[in-house]
Backbone as JSON, one array per atom type, in Angstrom:
{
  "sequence": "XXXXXXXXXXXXXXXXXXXXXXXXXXXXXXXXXXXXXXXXXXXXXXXXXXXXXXXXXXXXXXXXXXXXXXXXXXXXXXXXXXXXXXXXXXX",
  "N": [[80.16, 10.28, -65.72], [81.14, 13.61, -65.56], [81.48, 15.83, -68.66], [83.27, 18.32, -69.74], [84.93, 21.67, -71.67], [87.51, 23.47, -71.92], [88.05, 26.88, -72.58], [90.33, 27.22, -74.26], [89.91, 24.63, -75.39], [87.64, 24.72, -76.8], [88.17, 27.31, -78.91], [89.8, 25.86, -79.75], [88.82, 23.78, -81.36], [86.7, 25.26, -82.97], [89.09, 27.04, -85.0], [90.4, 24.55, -86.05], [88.21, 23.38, -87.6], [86.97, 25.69, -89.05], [89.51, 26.42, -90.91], [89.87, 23.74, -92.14], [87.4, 23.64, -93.47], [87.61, 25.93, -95.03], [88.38, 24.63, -97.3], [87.21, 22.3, -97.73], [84.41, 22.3, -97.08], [82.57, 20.01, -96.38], [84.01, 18.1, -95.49], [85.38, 19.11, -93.22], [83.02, 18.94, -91.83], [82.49, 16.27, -91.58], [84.96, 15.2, -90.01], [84.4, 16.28, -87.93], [82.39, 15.45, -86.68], [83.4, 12.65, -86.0], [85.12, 13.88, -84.46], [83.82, 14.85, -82.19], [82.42, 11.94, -82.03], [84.93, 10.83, -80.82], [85.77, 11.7, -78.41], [83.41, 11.62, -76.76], [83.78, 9.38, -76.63], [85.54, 8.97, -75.0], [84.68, 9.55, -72.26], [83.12, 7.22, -71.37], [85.89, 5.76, -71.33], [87.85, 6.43, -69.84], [90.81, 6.48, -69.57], [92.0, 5.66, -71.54], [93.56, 7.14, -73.4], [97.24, 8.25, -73.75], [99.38, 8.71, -70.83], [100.55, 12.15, -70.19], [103.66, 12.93, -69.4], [105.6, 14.9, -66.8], [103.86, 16.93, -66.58], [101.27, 18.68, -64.23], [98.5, 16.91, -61.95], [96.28, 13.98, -63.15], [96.78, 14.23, -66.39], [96.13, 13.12, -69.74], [96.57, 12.29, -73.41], [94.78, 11.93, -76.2], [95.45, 10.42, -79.45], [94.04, 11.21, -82.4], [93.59, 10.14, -85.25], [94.68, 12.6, -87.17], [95.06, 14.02, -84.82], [95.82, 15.65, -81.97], [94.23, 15.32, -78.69], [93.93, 16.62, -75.72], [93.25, 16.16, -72.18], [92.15, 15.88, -68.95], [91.61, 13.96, -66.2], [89.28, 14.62, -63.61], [88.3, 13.63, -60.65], [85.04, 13.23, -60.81], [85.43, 14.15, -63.39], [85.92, 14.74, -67.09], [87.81, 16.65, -68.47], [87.97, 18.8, -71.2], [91.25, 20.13, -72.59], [93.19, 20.88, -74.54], [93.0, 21.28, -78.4], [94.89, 20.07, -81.0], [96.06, 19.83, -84.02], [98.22, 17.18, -85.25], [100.78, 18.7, -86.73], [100.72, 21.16, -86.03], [102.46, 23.78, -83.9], [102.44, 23.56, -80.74], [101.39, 24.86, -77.31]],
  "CA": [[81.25, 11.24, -65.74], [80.54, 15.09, -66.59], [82.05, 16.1, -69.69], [83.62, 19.95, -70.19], [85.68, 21.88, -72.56], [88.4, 24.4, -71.66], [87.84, 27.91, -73.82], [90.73, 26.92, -75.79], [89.86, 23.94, -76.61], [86.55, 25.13, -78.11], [88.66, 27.9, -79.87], [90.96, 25.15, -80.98], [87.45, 23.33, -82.04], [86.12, 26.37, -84.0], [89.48, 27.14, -85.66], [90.6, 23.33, -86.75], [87.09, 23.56, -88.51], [86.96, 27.21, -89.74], [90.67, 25.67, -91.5], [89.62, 22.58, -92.96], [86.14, 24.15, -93.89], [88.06, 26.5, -96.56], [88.89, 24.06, -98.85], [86.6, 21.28, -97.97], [83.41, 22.04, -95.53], [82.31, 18.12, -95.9], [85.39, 17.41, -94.28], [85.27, 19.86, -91.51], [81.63, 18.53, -90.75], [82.62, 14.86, -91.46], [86.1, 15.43, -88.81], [84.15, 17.39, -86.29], [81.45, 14.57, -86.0], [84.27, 11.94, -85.67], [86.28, 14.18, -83.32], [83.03, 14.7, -81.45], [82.7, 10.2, -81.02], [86.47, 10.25, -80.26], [85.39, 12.44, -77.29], [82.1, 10.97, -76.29], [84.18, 7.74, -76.33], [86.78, 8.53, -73.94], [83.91, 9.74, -71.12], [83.37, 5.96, -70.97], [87.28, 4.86, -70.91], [88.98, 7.91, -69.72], [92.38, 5.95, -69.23], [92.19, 5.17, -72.89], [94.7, 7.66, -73.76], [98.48, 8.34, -72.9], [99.3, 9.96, -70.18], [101.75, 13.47, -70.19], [105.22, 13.25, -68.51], [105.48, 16.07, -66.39], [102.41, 17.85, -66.04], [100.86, 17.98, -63.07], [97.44, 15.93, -62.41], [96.16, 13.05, -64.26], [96.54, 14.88, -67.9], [96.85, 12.2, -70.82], [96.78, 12.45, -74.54], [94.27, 10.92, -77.35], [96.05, 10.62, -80.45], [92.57, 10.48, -83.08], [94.14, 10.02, -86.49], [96.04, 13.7, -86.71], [95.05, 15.51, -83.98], [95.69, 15.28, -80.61], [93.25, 15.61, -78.04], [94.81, 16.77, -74.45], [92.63, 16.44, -71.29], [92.94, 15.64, -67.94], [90.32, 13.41, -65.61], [89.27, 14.77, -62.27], [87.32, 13.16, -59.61], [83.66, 12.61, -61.63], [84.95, 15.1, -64.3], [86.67, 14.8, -68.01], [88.19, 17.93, -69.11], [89.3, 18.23, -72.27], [91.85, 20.66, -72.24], [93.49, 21.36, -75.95], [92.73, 20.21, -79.19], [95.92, 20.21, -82.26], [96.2, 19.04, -85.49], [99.25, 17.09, -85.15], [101.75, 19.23, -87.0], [100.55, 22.61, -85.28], [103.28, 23.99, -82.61], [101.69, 23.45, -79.1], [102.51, 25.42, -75.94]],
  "C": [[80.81, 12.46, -66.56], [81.62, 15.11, -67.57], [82.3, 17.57, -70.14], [84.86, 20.29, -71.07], [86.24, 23.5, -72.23], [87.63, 25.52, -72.68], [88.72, 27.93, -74.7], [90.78, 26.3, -76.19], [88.55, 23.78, -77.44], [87.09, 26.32, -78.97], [89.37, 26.68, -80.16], [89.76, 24.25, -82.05], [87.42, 24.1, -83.24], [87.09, 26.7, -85.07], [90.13, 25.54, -86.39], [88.75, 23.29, -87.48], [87.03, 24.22, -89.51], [88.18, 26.76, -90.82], [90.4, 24.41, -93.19], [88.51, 22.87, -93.65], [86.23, 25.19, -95.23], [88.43, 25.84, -97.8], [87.85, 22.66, -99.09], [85.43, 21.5, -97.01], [82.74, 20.59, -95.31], [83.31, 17.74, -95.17], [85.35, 18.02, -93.39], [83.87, 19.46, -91.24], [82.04, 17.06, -90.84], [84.03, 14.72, -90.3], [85.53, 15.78, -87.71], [83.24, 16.34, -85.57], [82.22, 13.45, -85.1], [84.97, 12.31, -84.73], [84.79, 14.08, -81.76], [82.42, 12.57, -80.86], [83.88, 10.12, -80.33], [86.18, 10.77, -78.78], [84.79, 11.93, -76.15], [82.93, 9.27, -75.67], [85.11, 8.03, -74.93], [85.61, 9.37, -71.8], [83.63, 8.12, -70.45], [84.96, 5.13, -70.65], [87.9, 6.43, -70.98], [90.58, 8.16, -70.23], [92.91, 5.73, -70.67], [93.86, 5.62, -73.3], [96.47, 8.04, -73.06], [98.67, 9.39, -71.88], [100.82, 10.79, -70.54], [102.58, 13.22, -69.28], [105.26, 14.4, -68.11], [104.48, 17.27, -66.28], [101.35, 17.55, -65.0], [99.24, 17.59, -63.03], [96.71, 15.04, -63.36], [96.08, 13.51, -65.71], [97.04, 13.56, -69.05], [96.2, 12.97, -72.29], [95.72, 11.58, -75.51], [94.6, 11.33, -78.46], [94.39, 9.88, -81.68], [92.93, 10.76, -84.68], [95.21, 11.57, -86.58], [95.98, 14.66, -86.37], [95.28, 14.63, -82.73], [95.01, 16.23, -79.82], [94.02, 15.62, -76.32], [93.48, 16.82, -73.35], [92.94, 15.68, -69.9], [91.58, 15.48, -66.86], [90.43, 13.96, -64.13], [87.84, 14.09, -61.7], [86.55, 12.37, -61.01], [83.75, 13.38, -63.12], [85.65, 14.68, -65.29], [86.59, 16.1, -68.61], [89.03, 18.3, -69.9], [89.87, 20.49, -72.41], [92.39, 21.44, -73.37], [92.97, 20.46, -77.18], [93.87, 20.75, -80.2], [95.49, 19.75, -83.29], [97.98, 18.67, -84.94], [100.96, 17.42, -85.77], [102.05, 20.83, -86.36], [101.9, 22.24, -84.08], [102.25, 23.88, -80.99], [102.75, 24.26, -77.66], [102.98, 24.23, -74.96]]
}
């Protein structure tokens, strides 16, 4: 399964880093590695995560301690779609 990343959810990448990296940059490189397995992991179990009510094609949810990870499996592809911190507003 290919593996791609929307452009905002490598801006949501870059700024959940850039964030956490002001007060702690070990933690924004020790989170980013971890968000990067949580990732890697779900190319092998796609289904892992929940899926979205109302949005159209397979789009589910990985909840990875307190972010959520939004993407949405096509055909041969995983496309991850947004990335939050789970108190951020989301469109």
């Amino acid at each position: 399964m290919r593996l791609l990343f929307s452009k905002a959810a490598v801006k949501d990448l870059v700024r959940l880093r850039e964030f956490i990296a002001q007060n702690n940059p070990g933690a924004a490189h020790r989170i980013a590695q971890r968000m990067r397995g949580a990732i890697l992991g779900l190319v092998d179990s796609p289904q892992i995560g929940r899926p979205v009510i109302d949005v159209p094609g397979e789009v589910r949810e990985l909840i990875f301690g307190k972010y959520i990870i939004r993407y949405e499996v096509r055909d041969r592809l995983l496309y991850i779609l947004r990335i939050w911190h789970g108190r951020e507003n989301r469109p």
